[in-house]
C-alpha positions as CSV (number, residue, x, y, z in Angstrom):
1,X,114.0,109.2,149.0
2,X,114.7,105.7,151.0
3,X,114.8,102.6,149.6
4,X,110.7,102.0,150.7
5,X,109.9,105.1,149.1
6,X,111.9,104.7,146.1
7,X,109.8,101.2,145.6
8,X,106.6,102.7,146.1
9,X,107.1,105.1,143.6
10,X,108.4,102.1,141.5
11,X,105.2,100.1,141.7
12,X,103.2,103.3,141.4
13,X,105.0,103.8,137.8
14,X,104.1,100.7,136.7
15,X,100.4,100.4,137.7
16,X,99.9,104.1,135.9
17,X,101.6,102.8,133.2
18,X,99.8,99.8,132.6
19,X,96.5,101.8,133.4
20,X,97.3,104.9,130.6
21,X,97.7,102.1,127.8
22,X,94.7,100.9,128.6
23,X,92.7,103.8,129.2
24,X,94.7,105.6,125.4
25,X,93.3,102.4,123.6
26,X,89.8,102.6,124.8
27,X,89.9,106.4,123.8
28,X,91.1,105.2,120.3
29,X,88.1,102.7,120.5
30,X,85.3,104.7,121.0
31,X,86.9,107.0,118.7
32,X,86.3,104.4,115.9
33,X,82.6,103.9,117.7
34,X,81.3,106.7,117.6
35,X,82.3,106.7,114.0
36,X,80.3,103.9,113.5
37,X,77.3,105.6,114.7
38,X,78.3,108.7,112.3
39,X,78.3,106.0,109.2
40,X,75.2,104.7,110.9
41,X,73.2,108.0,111.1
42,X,74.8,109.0,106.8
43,X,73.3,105.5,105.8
44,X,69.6,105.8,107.3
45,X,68.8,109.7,107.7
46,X,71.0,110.6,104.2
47,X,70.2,107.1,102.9
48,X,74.0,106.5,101.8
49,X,74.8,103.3,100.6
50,X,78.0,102.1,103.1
51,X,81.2,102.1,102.4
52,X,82.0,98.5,102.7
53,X,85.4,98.5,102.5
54,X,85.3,101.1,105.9
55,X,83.2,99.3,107.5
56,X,85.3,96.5,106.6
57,X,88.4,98.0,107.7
58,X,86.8,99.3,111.3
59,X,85.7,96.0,111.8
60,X,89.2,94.3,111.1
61,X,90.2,97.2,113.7
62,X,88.1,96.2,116.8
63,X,88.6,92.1,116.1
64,X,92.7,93.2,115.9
65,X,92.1,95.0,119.1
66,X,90.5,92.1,120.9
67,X,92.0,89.0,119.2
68,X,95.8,90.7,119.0
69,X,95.9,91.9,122.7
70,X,94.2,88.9,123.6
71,X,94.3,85.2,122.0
72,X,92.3,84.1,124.6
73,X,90.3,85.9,126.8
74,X,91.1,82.9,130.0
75,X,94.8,84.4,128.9
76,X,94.0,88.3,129.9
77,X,96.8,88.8,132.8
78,X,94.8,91.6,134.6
79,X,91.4,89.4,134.6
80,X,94.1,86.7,136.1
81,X,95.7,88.4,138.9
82,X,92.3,90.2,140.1
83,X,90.8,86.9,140.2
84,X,93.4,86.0,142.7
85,X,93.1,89.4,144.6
86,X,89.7,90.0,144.5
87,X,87.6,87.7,144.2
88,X,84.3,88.9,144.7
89,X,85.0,90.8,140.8
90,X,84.6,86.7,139.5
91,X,80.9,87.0,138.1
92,X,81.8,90.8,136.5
93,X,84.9,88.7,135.3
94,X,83.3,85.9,133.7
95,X,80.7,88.2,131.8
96,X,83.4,90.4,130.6
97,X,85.4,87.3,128.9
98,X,82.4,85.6,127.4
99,X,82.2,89.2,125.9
100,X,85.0,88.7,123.9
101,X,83.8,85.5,122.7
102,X,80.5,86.6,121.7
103,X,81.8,89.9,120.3
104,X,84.0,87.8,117.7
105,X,80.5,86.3,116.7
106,X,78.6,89.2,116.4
107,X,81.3,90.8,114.2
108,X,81.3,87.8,111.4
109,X,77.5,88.6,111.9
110,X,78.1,92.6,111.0
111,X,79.9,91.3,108.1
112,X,77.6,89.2,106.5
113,X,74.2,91.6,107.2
114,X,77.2,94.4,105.3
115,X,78.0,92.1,102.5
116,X,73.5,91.6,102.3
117,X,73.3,95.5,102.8
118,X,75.5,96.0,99.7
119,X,73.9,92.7,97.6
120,X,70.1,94.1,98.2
121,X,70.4,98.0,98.7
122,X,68.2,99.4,100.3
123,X,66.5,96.1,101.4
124,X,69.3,94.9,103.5
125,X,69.7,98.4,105.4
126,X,67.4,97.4,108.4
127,X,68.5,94.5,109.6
128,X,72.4,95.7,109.1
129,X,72.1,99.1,111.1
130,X,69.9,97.4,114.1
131,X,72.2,94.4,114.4
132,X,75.1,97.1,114.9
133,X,73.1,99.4,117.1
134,X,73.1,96.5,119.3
135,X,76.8,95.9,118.6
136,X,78.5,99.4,119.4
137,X,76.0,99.0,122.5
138,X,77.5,96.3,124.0
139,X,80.6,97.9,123.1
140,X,80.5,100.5,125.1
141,X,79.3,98.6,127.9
142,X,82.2,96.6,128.0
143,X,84.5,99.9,128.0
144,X,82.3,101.4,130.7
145,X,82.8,98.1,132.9
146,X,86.7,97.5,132.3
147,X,87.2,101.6,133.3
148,X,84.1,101.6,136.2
149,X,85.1,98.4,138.0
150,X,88.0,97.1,136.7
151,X,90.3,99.6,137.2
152,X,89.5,100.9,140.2
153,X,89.8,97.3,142.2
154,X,92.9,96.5,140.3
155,X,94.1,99.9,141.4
156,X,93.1,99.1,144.7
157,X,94.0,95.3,145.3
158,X,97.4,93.8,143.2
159,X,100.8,94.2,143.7
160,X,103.5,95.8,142.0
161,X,104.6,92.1,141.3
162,X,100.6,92.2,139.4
163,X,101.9,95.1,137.8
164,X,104.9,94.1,136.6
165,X,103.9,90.5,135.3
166,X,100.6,92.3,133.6
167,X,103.3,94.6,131.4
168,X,105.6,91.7,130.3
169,X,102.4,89.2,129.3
170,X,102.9,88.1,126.2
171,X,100.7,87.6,123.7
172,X,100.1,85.1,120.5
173,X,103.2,86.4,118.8
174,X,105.4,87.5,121.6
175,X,105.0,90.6,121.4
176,X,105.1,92.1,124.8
177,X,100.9,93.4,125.8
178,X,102.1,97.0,126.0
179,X,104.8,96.5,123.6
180,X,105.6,99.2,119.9
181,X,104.3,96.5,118.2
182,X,101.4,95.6,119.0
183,X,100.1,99.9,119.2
184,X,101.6,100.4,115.9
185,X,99.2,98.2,114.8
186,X,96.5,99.7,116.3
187,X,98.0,102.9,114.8
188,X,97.9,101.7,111.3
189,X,94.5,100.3,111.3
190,X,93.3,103.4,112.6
191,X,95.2,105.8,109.8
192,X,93.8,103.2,106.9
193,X,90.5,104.5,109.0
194,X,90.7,108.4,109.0
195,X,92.0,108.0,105.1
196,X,88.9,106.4,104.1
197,X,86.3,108.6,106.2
198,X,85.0,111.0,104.1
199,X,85.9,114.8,104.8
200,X,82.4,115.6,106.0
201,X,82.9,113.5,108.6
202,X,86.2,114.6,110.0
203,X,88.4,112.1,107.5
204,X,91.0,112.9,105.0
205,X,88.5,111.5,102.7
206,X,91.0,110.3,100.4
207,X,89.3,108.6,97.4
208,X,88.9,104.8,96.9
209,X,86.6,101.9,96.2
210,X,83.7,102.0,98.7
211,X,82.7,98.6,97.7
212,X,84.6,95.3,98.4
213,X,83.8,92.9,95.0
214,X,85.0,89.2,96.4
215,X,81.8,87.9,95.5
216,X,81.6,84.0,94.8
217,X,78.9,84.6,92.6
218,X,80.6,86.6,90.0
219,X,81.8,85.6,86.7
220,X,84.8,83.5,85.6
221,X,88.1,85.3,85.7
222,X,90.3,82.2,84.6
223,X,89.4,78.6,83.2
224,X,92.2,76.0,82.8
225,X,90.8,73.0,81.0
226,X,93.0,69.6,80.2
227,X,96.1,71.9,80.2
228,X,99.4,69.6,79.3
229,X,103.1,71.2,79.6
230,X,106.2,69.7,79.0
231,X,110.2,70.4,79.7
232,X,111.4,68.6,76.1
233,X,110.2,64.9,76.3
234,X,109.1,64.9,79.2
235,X,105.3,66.6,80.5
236,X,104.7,67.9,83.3
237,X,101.5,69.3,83.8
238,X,98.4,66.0,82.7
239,X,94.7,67.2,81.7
240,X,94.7,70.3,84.5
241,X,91.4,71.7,85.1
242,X,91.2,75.0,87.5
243,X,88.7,77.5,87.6
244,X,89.0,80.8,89.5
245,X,86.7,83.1,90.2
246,X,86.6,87.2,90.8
247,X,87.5,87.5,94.3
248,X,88.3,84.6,95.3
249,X,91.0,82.9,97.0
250,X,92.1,79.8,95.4
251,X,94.5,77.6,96.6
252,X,97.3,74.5,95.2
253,X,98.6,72.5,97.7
254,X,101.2,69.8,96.7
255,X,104.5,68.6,97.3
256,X,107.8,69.4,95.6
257,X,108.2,68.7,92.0
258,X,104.1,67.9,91.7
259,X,104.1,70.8,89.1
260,X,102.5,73.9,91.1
261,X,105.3,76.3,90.0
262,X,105.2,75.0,86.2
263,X,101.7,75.7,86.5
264,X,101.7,79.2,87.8
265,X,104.6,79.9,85.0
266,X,102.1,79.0,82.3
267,X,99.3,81.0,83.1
268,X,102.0,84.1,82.8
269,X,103.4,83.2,79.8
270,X,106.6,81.7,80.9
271,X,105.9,78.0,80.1
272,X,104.0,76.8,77.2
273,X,101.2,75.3,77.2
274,X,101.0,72.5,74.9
275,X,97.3,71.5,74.5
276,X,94.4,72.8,76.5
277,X,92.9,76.3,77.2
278,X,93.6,79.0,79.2
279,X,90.4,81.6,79.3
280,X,91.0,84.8,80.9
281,X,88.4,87.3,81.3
282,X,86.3,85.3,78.5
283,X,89.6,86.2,76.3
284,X,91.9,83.3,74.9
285,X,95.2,84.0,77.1
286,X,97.4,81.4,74.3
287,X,96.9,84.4,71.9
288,X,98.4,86.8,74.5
289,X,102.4,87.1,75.4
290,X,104.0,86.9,78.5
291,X,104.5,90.8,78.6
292,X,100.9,91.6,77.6
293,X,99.5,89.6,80.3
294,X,101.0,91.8,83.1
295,X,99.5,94.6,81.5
296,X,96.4,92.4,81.1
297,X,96.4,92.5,85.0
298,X,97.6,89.0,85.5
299,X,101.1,89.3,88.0
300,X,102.8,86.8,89.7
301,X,105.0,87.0,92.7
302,X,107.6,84.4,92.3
303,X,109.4,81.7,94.3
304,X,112.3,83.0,96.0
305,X,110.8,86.3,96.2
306,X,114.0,87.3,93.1
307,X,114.0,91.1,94.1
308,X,116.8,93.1,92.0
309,X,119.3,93.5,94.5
310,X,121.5,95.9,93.4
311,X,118.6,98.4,93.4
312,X,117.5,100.0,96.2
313,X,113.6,99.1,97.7
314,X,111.6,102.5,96.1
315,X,113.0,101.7,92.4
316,X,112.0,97.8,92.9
317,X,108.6,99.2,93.7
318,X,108.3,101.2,90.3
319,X,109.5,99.0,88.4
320,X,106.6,97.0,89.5
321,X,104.7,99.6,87.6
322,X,106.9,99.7,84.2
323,X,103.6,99.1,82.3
324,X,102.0,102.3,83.2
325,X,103.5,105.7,82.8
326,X,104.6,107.7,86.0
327,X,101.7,109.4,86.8
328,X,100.0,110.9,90.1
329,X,98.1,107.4,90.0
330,X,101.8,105.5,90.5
331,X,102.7,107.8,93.7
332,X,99.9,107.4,95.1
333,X,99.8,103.9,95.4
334,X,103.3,103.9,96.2
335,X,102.1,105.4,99.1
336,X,99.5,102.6,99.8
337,X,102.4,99.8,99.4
338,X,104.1,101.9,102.0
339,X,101.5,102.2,104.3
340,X,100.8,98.3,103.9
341,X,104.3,97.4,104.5
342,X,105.7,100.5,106.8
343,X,109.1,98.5,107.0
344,X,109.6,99.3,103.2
345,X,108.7,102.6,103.5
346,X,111.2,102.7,106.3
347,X,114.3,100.9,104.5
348,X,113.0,102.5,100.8
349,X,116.6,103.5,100.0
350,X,118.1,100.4,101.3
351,X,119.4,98.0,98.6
352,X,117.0,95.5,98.2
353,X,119.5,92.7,98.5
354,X,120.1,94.5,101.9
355,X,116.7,93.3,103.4
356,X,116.0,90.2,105.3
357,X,114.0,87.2,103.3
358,X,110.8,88.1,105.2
359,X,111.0,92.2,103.7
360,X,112.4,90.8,100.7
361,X,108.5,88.7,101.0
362,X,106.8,92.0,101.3
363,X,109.0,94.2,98.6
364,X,108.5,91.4,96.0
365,X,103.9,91.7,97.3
366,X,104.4,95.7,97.2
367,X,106.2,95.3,93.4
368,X,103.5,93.2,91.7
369,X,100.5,95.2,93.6
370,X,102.2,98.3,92.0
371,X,100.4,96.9,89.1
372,X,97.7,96.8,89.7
373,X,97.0,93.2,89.1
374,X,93.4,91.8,88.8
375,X,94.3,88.1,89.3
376,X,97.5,87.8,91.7
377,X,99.6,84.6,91.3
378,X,101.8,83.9,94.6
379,X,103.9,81.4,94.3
380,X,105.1,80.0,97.6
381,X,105.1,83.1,99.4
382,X,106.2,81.4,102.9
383,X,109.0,79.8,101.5
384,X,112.2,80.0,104.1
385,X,110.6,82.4,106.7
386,X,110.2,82.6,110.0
387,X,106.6,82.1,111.6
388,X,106.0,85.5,112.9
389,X,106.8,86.9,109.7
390,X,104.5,84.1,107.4
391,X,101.6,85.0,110.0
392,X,102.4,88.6,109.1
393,X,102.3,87.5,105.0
394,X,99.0,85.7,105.4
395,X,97.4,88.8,106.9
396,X,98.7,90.5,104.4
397,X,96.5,88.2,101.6
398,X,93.9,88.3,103.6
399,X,93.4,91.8,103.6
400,X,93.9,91.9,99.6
401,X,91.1,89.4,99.6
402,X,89.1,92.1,101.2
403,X,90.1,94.6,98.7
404,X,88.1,92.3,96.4
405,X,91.5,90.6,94.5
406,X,91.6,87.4,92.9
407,X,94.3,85.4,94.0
408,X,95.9,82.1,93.8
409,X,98.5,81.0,95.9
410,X,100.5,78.3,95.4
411,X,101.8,77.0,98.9
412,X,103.2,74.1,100.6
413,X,102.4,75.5,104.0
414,X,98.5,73.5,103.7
415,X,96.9,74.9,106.5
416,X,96.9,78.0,106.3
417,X,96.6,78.0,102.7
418,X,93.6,76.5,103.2
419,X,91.9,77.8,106.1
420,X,92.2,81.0,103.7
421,X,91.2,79.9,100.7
422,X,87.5,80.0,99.3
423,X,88.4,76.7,97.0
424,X,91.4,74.7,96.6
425,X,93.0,71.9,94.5
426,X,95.6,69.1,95.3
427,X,98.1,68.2,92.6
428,X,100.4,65.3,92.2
429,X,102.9,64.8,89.9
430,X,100.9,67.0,87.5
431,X,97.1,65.8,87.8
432,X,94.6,67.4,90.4
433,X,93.7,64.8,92.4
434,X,91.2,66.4,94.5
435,X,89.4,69.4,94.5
436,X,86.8,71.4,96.9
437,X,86.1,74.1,99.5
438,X,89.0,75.2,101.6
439,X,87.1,73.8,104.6
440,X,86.3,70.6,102.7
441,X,89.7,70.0,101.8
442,X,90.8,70.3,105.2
443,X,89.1,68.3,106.5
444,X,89.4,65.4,103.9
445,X,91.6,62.2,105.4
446,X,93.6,62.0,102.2
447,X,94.9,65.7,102.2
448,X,95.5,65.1,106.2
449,X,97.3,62.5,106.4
450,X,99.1,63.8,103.2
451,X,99.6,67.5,104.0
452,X,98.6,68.1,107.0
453,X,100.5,65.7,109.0
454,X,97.2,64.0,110.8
C-alpha cells in the first residue's frame, strides 16, 4: 500500500469510527424509547400507576446523553465542520440545535406532569402520557434526521482533518466526545435502566421503590429551635433555628469557624446541645444517644471523609452497616453502592488509605448509605478535591435527592450548594443570618458579595 493509499484508508478509519459511535448510541437511544412507549402503553391500556423513579432514571438518561456529549449544542464539532463544508445543511442545522434546547425544556416538563401523575392518580395520567407521546416523537425525528441527512453529507463533504478534530472535541469535563468515559456513563444509566424494568417487559425486574418521595409538602423530619452549644466557656452555636423537611435538600453555607460543623455534630449526638430542641420524626432527639440515632436513620458523612485506612474499601462499606445484621438486604445494597460508585467496586480490596481523596469522597457516601439513612448529613463533602471529581460528588446528591433522601449538606463551595438545594441557611459565627429558597439565596446581594464572590 503507498503512502496515498495508506492515508486514505487512514481518514476512512476515522470517519467510520466516528460514525459507529454515533450510530451505537442512537441504537442505545431508541432502545430506551421504545421503552418509554412500553411504560406508556402498561400505564393507559393496564392502567399501571408509573414507576417514577424509572421514568425518572430514563429521563436523567436522555438529558445525560444530550447535555454530557454536548454542553452546548453551538459546541457540536460535526454541526461545526459541516457548516463549513456544506452549507446548504444550515437551516436542517439550526433546527436540529434548537432541538436540543427545547428538548431540555420539555424534559423538566415530563418531570413535573410525572411528579402530578403520581400526586393525583389517575387524574394526572392524560396530560402526562400525551405530553410524552409528543416527546419520544420529536425524539425520533431528531435520530431520523442526524442518520438521514447528517451522516450521509458529512460522509460525503469533510475531511479527514474534520474527522480527526470531530474525535478529539472535548466536552464540559474534558473528556474526549468518543472517549471510555463518557460511554461508560451511558452504560451505567442504561444498566440502572434494565434493573428497574420489570421482567414482563424484558428487565431484570429487580425490586425497588417505584415512587420517588422528595415532596416539599410532606411532614417535618427535623426541627432545630434556639439551639445553643458550647466548647467549655465558650458557645458556639446562638438561638439556631433549622427546619428540614422529607426529601428535601437543605443547605449551610458559611465560612470557617461560623459553627456548621459544630452544628452537624449536634444533631448526631457528638456535641451537646445545651438549650433548645432538636425534634426528629416528631420524636425528642435529646432523649436519644449518639449510637441510637444512626440506627434511628440519622448518618453523617464527615469532614475529611476519615475512612479507616488500614482496612480495605468492601469492609469500610459494611461496617457502614454495623447496625443491621448481615443479611441478603446488606449484599444487596452493597451492590447498589458499587454500581453508584463502579471505582469502589473496582478498588474494593484496595486499602482504603490507598485511594485518592476524591474515592476516599465516594467510599466515605457508599459507608453511610449502607445505612440506610433517612436524613443524610454531609459535611463538606468537596473539601480538598479536584473539580471534575466535586462535579462528579454533586451528581452524586443529586441523584439521592431523586431517590427521595433528606439531606443536608454543609458546604463552603456556595453555588453549587445552592443551586441544589430546595432551601438553605447562612450562618455566622453561630447565628443564621439569613434564610430562604436556594434560588433566593443566590441571588441575594449579601450572600454574593459574601459567598459568592459577586
Amino acid at each position: 500500500m503507498n503512502n496515498a493509499e495508506h492515508q486514505s484508508a487512514s481518514a476512512r478509519s476515522r470517519r467510520d469510527q466516528v460514525i459507529r459511535t454515533i450510530v451505537q448510541e442512537h441504537q442505545g437511544l431508541w432502545r430506551i424509547i421504545d421503552l418509554l412507549d412500553q411504560l406508556q402503553q402498561d400505564m393507559n391500556i393496564n392502567a399501571t400507576q408509573p414507576d417514577e423513579l424509572l421514568f425518572g432514571t430514563i429521563f436523567d438518561y436522555i438529558e445525560h446523553f444530550s447535555k454530557r456529549v454536548h454542553s452546548q449544542p453551538k459546541e457540536i464539532k460535526l454541526y461545526q465542520c459541516l457548516r463549513d463544508k456544506a452549507p446548504d445543511t444550515a437551516d436542517l442545522l439550526d433546527k436540529l440545535e434548537k432541538g436540543y434546547l427545547v428538548g431540555h425544556e420539555r424534559l423538566q416538563e415530563l418531570r413535573d406532569l410525572l411528579h402530578d401523575c403520581m400526586s393525583n392518580w389517575p387524574q394526572g395520567r392524560e396530560d402526562f402520557s400525551h405530553s410524552l407521546s409528543r416527546f419520544t416523537q420529536a425524539l425520533r425525528k431528531h435520530i431520523k434526521k442526524e442518520e438521514g441527512v447528517v451522516i450521509p453529507r458529512a460522509r460525503e463533504s469533510l475531511s479527514e482533518e474534520d474527522w480527526v478534530a470531530i474525535i478529539e472535541a472535548r466536552d464540559q469535563t474534558q473528556d474526549p466526545l468518543f472517549g471510555e468515559r463518557v460511554r461508560e456513563e451511558f452504560r451505567e444509566l442504561r444498566h440502572q435502566i434494565i434493573s428497574m424494568t420489570p421482567e414482563h417487559l424484558g428487565g431484570l425486574g429487580i425490586v425497588h421503590s417505584p415512587r420517588v418521595t422528595a415532596y416539599h409538602d410532606q411532614e417535618e423530619m427535623l426541627a432545630i429551635k434556639g439551639a445553643v452549644t458550647s466548647y467549655g466557656q465558650i458557645e458556639v452555636l446562638h438561638e439556631v433555628d433549622i427546619s428540614i423537611k422529607s426529601g428535601e435538600i437543605v443547605s449551610l453555607v458559611g465560612a470557617n469557624g461560623a459553627g456548621k460543623s459544630t452544628l452537624l455534630m449536634t444533631i448526631s449526638g457528638l456535641q451537646p446541645l445545651n438549650r433548645g430542641q432538636m425534634t426528629y420524626q416528631g420524636r425528642d432527639l435529646n432523649r436519644v444517644a449518639a449510637d441510637r440515632r444512626v440506627a434511628e436513620g440519622i448518618v453523617q458523612v464527615p469532614e475529611g471523609r476519615q475512612v479507616f485506612k488500614d482496612m480495605s474499601v468492601h469492609d469500610n462499606l459494611l461496617l457502614g452497616a454495623y447496625t443491621r445484621s448481615r443479611s441478603p438486604e446488606v449484599d444487596e445494597d452493597l451492590e447498589k453502592i458499587y454500581a453508584k460508585f463502579p471505582i469502589l467496586r473496582q478498588k474494593r480490596h484496595n486499602l482504603a488509605g490507598e485511594l485518592s481523596g476524591g474515592q476516599q469522597q465516594m467510599l466515605a457516601m457508599g459507608r453511610a448509605l449502607m445505612a440506610r439513612p433517612k436524613l443524610l448529613l454531609l459535611d463538606e463533602p468537596s473539601m480538598g478535591l479536584a473539580p471534575l471529581i466535586v462535579e462528579e460528588i454533586f451528581n452524586t446528591i443529586k441523584d439521592l435527592k431523586k431517590e427521595g433522601m433528606t439531606i443536608f449538606l454543609v458546604e463552603q463551595n456556595a453555588s453549587q450548594a445552592l443551586a441544589l438545594a430546595d432551601r438553605g441557611y447562612v450562618l455566622e459565627t453561630g447565628k443564621v443570618v439569613v434564610e430562604g429558597t436556594g434560588k433566593e439565596l443566590l441571588s441575594n446581594e449579601k450572600v454574593q458579595e459574601a459567598y459568592l464572590g459577586m
